[in-house]
PDB file with one MODEL, atoms N, CA, C and O in Angstrom:
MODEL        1
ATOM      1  N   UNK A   1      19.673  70.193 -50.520  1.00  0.00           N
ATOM      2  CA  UNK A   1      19.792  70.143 -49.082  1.00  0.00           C
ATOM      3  C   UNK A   1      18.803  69.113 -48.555  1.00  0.00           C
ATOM      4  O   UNK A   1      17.667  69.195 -49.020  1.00  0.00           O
ATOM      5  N   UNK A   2      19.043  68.158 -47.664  1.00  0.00           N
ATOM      6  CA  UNK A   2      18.652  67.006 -46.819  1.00  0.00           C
ATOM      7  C   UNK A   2      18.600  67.240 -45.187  1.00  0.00           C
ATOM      8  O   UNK A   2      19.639  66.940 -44.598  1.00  0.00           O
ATOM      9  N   UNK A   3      17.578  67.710 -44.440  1.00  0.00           N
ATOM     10  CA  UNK A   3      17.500  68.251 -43.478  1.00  0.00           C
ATOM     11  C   UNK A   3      16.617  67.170 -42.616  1.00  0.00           C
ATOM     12  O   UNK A   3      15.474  66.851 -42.940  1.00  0.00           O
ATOM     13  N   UNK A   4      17.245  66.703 -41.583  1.00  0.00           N
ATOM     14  CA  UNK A   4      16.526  65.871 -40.914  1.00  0.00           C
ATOM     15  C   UNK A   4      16.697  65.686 -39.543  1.00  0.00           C
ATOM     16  O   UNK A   4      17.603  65.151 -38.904  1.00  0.00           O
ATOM     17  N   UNK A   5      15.437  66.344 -39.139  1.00  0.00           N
ATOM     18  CA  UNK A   5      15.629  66.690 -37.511  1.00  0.00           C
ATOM     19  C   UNK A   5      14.515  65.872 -37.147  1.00  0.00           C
ATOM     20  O   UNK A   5      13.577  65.434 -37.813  1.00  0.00           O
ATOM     21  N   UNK A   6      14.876  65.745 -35.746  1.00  0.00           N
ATOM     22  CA  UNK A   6      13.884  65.191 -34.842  1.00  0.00           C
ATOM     23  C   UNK A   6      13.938  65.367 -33.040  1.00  0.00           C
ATOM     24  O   UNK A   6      14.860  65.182 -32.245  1.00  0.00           O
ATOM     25  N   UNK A   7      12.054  65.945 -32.785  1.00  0.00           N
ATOM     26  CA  UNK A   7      11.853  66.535 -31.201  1.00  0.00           C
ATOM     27  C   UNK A   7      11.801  65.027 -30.669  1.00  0.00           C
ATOM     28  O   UNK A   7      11.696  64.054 -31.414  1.00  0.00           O
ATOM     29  N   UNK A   8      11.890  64.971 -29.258  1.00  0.00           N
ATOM     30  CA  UNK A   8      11.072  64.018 -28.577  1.00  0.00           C
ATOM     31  C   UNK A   8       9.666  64.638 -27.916  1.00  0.00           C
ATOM     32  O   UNK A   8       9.686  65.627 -27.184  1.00  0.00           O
ATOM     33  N   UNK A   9       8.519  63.964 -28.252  1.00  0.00           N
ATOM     34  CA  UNK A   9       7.881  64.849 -27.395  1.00  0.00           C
ATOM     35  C   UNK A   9       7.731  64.824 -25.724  1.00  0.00           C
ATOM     36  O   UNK A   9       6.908  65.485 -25.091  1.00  0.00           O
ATOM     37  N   UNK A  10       8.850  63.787 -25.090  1.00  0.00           N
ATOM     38  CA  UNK A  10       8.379  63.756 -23.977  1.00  0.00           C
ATOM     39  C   UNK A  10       9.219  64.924 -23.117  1.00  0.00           C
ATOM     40  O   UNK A  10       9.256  65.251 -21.931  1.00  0.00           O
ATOM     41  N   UNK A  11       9.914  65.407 -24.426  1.00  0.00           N
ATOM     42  CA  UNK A  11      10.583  66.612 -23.193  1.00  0.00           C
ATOM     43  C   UNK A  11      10.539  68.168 -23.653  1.00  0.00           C
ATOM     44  O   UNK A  11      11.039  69.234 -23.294  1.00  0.00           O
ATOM     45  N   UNK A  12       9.372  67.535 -24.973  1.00  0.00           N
ATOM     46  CA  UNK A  12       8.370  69.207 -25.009  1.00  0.00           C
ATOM     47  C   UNK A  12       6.881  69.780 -24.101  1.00  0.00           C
ATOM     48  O   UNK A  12       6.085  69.138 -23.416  1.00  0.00           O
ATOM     49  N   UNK A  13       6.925  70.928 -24.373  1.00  0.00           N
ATOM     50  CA  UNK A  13       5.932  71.401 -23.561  1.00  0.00           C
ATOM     51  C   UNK A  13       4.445  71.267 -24.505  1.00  0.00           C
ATOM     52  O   UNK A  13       4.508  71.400 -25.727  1.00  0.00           O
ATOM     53  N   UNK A  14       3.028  70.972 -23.766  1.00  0.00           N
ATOM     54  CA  UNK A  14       2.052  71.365 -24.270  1.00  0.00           C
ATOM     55  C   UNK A  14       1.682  72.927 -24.451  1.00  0.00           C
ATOM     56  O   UNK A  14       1.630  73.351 -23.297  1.00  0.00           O
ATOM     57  N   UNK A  15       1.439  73.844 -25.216  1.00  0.00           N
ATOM     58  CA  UNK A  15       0.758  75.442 -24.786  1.00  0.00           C
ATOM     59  C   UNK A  15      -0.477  74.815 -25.468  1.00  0.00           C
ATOM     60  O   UNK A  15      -0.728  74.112 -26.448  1.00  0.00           O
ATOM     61  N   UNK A  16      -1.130  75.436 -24.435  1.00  0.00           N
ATOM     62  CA  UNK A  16      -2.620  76.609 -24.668  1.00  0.00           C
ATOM     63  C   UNK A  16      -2.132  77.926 -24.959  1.00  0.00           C
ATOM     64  O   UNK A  16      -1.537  78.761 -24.278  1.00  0.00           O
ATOM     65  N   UNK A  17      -2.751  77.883 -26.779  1.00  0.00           N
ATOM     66  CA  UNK A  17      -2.305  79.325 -27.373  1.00  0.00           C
ATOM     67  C   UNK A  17      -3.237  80.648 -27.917  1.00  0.00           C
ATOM     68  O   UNK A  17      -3.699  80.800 -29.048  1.00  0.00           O
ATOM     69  N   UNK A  18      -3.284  80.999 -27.459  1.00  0.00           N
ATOM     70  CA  UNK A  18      -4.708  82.308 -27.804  1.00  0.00           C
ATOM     71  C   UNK A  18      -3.787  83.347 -28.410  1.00  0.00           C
ATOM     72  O   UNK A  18      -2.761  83.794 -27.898  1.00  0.00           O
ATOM     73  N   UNK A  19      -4.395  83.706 -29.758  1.00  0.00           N
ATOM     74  CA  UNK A  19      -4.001  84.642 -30.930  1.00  0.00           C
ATOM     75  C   UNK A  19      -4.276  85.964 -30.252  1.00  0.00           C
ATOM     76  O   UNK A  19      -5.190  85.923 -29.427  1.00  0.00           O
ATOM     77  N   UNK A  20      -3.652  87.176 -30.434  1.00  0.00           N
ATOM     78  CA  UNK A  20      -3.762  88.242 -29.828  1.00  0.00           C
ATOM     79  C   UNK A  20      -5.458  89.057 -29.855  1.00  0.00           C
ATOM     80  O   UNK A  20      -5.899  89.929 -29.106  1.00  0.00           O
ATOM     81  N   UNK A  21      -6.252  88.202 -31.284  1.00  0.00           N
ATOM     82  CA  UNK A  21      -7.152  88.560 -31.446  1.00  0.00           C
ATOM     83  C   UNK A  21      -8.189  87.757 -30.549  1.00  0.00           C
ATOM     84  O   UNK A  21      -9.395  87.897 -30.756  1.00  0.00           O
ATOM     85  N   UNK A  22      -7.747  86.972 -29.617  1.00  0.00           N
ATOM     86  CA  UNK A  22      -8.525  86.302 -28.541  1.00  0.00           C
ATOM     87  C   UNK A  22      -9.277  84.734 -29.425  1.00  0.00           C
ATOM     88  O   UNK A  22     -10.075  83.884 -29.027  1.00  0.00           O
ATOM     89  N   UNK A  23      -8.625  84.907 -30.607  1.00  0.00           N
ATOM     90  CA  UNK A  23      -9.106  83.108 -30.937  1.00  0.00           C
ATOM     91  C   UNK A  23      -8.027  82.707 -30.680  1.00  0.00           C
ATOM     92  O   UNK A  23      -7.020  83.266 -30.244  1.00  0.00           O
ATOM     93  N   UNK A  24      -8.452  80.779 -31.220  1.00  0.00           N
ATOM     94  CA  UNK A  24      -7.717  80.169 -30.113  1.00  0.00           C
ATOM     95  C   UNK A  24      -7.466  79.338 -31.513  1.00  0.00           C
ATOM     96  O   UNK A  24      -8.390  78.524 -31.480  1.00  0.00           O
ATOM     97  N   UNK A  25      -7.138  79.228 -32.051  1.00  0.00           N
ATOM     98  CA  UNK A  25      -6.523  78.688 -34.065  1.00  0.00           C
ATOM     99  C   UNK A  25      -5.480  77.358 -33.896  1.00  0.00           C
ATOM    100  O   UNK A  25      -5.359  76.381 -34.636  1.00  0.00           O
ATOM    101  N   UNK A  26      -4.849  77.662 -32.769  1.00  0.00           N
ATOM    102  CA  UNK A  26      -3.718  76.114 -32.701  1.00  0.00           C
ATOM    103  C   UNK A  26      -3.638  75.107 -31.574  1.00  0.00           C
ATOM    104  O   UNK A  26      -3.066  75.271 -30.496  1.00  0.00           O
ATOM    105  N   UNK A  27      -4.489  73.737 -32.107  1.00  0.00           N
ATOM    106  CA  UNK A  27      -4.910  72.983 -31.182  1.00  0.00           C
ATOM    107  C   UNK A  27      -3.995  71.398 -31.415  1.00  0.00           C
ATOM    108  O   UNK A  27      -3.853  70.490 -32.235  1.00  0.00           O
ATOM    109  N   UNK A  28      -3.559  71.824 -30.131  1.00  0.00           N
ATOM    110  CA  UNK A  28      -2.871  70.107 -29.897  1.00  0.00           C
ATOM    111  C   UNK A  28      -1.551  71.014 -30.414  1.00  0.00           C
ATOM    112  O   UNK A  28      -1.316  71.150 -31.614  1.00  0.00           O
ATOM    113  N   UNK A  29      -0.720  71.615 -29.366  1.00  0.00           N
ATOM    114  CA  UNK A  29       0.372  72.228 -29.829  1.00  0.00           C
ATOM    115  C   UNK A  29       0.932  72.300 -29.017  1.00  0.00           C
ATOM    116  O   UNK A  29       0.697  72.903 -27.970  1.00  0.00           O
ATOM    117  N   UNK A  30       2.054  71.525 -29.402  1.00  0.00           N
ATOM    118  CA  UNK A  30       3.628  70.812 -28.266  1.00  0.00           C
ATOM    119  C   UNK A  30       4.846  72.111 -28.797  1.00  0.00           C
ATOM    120  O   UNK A  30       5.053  72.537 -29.933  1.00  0.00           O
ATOM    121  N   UNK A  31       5.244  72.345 -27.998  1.00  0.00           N
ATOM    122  CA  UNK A  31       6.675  73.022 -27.907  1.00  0.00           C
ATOM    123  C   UNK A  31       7.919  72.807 -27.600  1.00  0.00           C
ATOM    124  O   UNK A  31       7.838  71.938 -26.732  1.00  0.00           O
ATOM    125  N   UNK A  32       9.803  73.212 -27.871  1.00  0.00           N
ATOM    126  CA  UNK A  32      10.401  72.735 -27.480  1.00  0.00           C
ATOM    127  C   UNK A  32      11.012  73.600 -28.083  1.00  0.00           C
ATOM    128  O   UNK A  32      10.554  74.491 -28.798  1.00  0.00           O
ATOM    129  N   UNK A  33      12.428  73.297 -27.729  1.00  0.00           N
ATOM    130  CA  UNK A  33      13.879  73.417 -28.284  1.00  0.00           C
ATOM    131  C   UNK A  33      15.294  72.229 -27.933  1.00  0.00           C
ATOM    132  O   UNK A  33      16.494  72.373 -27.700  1.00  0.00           O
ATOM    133  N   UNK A  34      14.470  71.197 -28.040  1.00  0.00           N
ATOM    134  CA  UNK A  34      15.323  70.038 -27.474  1.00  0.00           C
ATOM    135  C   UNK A  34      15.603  69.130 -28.962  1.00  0.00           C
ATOM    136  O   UNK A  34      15.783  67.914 -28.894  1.00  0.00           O
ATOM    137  N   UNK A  35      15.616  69.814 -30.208  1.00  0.00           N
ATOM    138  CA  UNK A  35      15.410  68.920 -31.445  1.00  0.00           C
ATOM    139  C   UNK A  35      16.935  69.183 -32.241  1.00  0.00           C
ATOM    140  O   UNK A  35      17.487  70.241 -32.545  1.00  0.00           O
ATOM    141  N   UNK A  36      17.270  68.053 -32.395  1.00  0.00           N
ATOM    142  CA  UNK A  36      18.488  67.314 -33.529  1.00  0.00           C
ATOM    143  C   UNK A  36      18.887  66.669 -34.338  1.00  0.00           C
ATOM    144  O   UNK A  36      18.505  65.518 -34.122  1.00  0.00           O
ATOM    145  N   UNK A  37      19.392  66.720 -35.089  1.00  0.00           N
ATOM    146  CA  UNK A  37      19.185  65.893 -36.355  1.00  0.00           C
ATOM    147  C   UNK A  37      20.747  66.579 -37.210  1.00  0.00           C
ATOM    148  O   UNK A  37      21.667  67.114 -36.591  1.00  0.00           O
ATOM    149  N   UNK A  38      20.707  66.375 -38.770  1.00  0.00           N
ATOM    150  CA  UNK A  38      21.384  67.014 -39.527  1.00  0.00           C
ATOM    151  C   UNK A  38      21.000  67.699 -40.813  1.00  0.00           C
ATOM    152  O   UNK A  38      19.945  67.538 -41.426  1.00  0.00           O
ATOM    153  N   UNK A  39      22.003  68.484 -41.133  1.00  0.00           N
ATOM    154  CA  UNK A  39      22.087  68.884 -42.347  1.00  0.00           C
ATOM    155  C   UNK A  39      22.833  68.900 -43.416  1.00  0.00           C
ATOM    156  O   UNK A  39      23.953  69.398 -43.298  1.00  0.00           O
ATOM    157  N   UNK A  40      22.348  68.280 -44.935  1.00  0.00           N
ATOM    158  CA  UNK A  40      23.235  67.622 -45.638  1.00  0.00           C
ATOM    159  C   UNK A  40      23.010  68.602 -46.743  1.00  0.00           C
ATOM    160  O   UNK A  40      21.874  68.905 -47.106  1.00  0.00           O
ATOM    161  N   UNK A  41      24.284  69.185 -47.370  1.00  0.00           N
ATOM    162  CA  UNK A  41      24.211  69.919 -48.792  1.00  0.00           C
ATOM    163  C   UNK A  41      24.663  69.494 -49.467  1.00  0.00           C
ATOM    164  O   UNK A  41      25.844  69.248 -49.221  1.00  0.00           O
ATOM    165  N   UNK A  42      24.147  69.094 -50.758  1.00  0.00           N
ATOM    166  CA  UNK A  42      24.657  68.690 -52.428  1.00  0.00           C
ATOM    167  C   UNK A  42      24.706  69.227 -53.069  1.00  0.00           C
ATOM    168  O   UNK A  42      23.784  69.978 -53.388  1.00  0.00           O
ATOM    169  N   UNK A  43      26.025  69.151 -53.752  1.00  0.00           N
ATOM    170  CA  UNK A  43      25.616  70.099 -55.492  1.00  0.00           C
ATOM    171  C   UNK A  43      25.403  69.003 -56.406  1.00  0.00           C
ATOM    172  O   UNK A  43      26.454  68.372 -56.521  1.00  0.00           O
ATOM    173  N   UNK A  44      24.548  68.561 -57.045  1.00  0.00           N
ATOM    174  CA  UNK A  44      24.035  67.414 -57.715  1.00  0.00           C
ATOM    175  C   UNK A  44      23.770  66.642 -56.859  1.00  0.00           C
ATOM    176  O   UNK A  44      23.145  66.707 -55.800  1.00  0.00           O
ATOM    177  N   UNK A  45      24.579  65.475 -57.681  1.00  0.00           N
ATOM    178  CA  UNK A  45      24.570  63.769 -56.306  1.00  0.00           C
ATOM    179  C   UNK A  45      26.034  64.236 -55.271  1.00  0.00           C
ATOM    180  O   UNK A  45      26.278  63.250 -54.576  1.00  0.00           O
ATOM    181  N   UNK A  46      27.046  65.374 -54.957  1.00  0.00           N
ATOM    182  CA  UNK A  46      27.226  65.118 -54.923  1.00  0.00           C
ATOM    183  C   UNK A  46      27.568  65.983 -53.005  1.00  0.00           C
ATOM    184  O   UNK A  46      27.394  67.198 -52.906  1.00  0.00           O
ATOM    185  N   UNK A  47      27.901  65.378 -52.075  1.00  0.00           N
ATOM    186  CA  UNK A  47      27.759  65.710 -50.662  1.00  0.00           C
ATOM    187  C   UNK A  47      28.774  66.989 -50.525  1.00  0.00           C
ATOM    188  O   UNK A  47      29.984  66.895 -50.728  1.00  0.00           O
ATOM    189  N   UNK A  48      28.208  68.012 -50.209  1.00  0.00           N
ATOM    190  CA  UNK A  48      29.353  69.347 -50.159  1.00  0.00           C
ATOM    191  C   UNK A  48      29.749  69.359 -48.696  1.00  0.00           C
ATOM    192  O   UNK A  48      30.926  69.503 -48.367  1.00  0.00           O
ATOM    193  N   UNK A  49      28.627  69.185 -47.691  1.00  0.00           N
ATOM    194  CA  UNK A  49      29.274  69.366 -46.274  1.00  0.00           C
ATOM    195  C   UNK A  49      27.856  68.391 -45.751  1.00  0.00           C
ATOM    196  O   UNK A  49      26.986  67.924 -46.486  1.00  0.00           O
ATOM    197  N   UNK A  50      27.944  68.299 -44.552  1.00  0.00           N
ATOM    198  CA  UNK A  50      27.585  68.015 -43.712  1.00  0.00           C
ATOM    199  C   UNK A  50      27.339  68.716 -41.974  1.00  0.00           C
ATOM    200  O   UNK A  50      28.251  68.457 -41.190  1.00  0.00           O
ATOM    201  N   UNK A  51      26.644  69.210 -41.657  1.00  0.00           N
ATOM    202  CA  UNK A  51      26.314  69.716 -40.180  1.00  0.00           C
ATOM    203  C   UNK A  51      25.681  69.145 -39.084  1.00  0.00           C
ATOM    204  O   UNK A  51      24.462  69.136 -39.258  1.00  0.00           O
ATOM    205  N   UNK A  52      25.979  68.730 -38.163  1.00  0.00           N
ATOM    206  CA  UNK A  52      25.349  68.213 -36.830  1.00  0.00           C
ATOM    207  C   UNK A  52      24.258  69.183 -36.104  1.00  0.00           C
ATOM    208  O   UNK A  52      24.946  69.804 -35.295  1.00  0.00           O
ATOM    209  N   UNK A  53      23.126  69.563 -35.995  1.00  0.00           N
ATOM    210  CA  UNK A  53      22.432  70.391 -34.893  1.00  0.00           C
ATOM    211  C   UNK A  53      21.953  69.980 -34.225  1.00  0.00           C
ATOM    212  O   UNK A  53      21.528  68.824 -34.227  1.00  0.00           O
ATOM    213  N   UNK A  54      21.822  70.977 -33.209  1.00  0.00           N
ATOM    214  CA  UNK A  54      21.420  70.428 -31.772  1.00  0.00           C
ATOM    215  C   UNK A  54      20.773  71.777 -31.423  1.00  0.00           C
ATOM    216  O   UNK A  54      20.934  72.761 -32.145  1.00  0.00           O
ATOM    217  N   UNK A  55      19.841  71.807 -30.001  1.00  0.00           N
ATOM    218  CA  UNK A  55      19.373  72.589 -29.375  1.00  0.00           C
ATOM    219  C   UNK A  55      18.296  73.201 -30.534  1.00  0.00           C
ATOM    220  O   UNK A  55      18.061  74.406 -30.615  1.00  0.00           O
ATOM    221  N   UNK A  56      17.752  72.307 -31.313  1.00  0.00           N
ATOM    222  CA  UNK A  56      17.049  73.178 -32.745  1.00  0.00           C
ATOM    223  C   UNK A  56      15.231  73.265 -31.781  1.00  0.00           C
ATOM    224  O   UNK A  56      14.871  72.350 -31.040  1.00  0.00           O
ATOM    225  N   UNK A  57      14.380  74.504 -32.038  1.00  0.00           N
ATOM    226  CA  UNK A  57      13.359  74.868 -31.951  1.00  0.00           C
ATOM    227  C   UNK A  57      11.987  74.171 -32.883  1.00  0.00           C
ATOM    228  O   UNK A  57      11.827  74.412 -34.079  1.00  0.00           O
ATOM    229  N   UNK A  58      11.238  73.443 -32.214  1.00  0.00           N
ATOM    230  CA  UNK A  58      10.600  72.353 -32.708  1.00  0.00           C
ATOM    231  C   UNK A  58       8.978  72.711 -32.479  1.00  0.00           C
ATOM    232  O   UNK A  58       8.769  73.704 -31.781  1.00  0.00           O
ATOM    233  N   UNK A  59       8.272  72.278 -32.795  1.00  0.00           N
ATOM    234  CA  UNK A  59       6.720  72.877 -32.683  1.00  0.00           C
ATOM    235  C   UNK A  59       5.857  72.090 -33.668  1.00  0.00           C
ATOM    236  O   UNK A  59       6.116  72.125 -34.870  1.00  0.00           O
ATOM    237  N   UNK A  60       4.819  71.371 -33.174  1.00  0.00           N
ATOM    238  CA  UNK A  60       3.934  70.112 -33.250  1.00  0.00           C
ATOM    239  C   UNK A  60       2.552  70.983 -33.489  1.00  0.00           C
ATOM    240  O   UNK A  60       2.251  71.708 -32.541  1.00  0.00           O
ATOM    241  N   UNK A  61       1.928  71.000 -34.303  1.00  0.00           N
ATOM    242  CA  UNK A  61       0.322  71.022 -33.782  1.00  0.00           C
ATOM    243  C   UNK A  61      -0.373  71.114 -35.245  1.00  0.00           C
ATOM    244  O   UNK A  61       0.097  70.916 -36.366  1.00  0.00           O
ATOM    245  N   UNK A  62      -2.034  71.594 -34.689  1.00  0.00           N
ATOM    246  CA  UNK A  62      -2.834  71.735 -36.074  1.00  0.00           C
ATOM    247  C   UNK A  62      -3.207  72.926 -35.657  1.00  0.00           C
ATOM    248  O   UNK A  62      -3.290  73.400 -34.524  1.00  0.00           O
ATOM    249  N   UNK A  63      -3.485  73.482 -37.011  1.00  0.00           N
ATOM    250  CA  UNK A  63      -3.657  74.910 -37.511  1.00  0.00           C
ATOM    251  C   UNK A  63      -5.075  75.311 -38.294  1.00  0.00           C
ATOM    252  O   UNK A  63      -5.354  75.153 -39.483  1.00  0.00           O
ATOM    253  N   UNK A  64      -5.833  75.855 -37.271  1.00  0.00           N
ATOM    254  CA  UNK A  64      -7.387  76.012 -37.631  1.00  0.00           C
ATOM    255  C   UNK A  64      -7.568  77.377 -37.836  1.00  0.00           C
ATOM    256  O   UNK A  64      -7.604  78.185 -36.909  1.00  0.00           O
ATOM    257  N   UNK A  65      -7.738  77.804 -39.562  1.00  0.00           N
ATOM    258  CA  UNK A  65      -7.594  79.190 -40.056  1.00  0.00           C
ATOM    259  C   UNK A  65      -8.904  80.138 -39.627  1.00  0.00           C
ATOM    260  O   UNK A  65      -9.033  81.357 -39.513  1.00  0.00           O
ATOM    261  N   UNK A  66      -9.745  79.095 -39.458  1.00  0.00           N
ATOM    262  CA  UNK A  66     -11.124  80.049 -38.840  1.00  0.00           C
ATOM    263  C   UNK A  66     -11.690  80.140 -37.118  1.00  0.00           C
ATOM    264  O   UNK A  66     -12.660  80.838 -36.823  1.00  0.00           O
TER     265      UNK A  66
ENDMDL
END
């Protein structure tokens, strides 16, 4: 499988995200559901189908475990 999507970010959202435990772990984190692209399945080399998506759920950022 060959999966290749892509957000724009100018028509995602920024969050400010605070973990239920009151830290704050994901910084520089864009949001959306405006992302499209496709999806390609092979069995070997060889192309079984093909899918168009749209409206796909997209999410940008860095992830600070402490």
């Amino acid at each position: 499988m060959i999966t290749d999507i892509t957000c724009e970010k100018k028509d995602m959202v920024f969050v400010n995200y605070e973990a239920p435990d009151g830290k704050k772990r994901h910084n520089r984190l864009w949001n959306g559901g405006n992302g499209q692209g496709t999806v390609k399945l092979y069995k070997g080399d060889e192309l079984i189908d093909e899918v168009i998506a749209k409206h796909i759920g997209c999410e940008y950022g860095e992830y600070d475990p402490e």
